[in-house]
C-alpha positions as CSV (number, residue, x, y, z in Angstrom):
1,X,80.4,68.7,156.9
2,X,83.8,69.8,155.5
3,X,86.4,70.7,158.0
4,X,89.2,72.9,156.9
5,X,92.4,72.7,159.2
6,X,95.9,74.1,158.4
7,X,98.7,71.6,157.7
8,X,102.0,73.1,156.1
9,X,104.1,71.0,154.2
10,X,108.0,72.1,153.9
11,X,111.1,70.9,151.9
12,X,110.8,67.6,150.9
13,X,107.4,66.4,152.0
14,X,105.8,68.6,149.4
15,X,107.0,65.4,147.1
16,X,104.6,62.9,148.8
17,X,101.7,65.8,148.9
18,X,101.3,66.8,145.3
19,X,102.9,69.9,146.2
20,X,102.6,73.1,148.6
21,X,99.3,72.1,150.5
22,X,98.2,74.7,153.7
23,X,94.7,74.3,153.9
24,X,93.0,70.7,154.5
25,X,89.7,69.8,153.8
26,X,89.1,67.1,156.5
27,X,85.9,64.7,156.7
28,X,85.8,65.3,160.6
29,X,87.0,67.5,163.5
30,X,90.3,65.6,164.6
31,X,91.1,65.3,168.8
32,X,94.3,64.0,168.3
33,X,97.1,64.7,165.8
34,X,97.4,60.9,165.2
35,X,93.8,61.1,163.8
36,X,94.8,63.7,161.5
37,X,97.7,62.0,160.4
38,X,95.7,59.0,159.8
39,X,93.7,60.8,157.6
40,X,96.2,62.1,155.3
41,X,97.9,59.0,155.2
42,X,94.6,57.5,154.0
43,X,94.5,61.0,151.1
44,X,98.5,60.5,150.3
45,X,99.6,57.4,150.2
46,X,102.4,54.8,151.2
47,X,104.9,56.7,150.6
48,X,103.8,59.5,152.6
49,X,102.9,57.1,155.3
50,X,106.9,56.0,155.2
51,X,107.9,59.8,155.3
52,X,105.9,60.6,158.4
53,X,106.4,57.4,160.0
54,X,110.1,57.6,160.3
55,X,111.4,59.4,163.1
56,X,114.3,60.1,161.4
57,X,112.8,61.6,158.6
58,X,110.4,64.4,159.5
59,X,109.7,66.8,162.5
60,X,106.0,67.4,163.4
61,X,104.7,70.8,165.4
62,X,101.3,72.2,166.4
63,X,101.5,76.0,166.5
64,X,104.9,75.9,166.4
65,X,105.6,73.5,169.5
66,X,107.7,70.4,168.9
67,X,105.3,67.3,169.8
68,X,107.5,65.8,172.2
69,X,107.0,68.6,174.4
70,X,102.7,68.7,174.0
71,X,102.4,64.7,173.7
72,X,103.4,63.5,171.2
73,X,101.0,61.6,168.4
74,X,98.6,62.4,170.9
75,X,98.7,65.8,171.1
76,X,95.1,67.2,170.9
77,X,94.4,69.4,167.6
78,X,91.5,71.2,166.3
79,X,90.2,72.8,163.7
80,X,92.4,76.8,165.1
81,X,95.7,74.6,165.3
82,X,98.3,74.7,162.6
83,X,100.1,71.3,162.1
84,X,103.6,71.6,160.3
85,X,105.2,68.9,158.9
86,X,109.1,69.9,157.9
87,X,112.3,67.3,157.1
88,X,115.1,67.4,158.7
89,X,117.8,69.1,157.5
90,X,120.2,66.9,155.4
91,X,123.8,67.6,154.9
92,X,126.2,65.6,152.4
């Protein structure tokens, strides 16, 4: 069974996504958003894996709630959620 969730990809990250990906075809229904993340880290790649993986780097929300006000990486998630994954703002 093919699971379709919504992750949006914004700024930068679209780089280590092979683009503007919303809709997700997953291989299971996720409980946690560190599940999820495992599993597009396995589709992606390393060097989405180092993106996501720096706090510095990226801010994650589920339906538009920062995740260090639902729980963090374990902040449940299912299939109605949207995940969004933007970059921080960089200024030079």
């Amino acid at each position: 069974m093919v699971i379709i969730m919504t992750v949006c990809f914004y700024g930068r990250i679209k780089e280590h996504t092979n683009g503007d990906k919303s809709y997700i075809p997953t291989s299971k229904e996720h409980s946690t958003l560190r599940s999820l993340l495992d599993e597009l880290i396995g589709y992606y790649g390393e060097s989405f894996d180092f993106f996501i993986n720096s706090s510095e780097t990226c801010l994650l929300l589920v339906n538009g709630r920062g995740i260090k006000q639902t729980g963090g990486l374990d902040t449940p998630v299912s299939r109605d959620d949207k995940i969004e994954i933007l970059p921080f703002v960089e200024a030079g």
